[in-house]
C-alpha positions as CSV (number, residue, x, y, z in Angstrom):
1,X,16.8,1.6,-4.5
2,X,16.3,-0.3,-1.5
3,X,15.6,2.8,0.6
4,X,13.3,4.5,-2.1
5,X,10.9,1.6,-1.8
6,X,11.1,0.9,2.1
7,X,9.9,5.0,1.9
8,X,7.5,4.8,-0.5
9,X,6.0,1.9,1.7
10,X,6.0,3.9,4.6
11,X,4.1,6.7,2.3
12,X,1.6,3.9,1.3
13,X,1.1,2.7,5.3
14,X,0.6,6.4,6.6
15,X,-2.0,7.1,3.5
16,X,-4.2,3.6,4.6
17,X,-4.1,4.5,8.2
18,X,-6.3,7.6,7.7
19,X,-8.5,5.7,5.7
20,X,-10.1,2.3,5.9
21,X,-9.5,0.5,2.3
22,X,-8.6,2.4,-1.1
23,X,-8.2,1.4,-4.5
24,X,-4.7,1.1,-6.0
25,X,-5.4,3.6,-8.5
26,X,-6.2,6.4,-5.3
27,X,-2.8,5.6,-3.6
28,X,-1.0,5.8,-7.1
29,X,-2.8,9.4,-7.7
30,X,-2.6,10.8,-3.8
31,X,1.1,9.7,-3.3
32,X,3.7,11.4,-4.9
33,X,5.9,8.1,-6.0
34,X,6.7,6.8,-9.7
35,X,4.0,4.1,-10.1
36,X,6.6,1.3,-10.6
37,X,7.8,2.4,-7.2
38,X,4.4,2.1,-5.7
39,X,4.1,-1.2,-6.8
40,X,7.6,-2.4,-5.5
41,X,6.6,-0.6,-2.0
42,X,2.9,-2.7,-1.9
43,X,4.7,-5.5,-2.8
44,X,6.9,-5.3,-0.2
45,X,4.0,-4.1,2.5
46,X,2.1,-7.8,1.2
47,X,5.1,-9.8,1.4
48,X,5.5,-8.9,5.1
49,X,1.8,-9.6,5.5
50,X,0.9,-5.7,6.4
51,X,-1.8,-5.2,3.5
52,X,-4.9,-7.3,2.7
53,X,-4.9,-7.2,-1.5
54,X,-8.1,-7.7,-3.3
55,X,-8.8,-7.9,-6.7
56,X,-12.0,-5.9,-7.7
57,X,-12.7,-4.7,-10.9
58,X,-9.9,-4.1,-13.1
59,X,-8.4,-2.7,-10.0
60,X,-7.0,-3.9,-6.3
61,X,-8.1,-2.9,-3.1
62,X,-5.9,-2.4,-0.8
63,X,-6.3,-1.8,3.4
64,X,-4.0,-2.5,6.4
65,X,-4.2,-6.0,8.2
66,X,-5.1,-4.8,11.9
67,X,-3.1,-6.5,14.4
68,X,-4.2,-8.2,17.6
69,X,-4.1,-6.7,20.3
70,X,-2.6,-8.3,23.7
C-alpha cells in the first residue's frame, strides 16, 4: 500500500507543477487514483511539508511549497 500512495503522490506533485494552485476536487478528477488514495498521497505530500493546504469553500486548495533556492 505503501508504494501505491508514495505513487499516487508523485502523480499529485507532477499534476501541481504544471499548474500553479488547484482545487482538490480537479486533482481527484484529472488523476486517475481511487479518491481515498489521493487523500492518503496529499496527506503524505503535507506531512513532509511539500504542499500548502487551504481551506476554501467546501473545498481545499492545494499548490506546491516552492523551495529556496541557494
Amino acid at each position: 500500500m505503501i508504494t501505491k500512495i508514495g505513487l499516487g503522490a508523485g502523480d499529485i506533485w507532477s499534476y501541481l507543477e504544471q499548474r500553479e494552485k488547484v482545487n482538490f476536487s480537479e486533482l481527484a478528477e484529472k488523476i486517475d487514483r481511487p479518491r481515498e488514495l489521493l487523500l492518503m498521497s496529499l496527506g503524505w505530500l503535507a506531512r513532509e511539508g511539500h504542499v500548502i493546504l487551504r481551506k476554501e469553500g467546501g473545498d481545499y486548495r492545494v499548490k506546491l511549497r516552492k523551495r529556496k533556492k541557494n
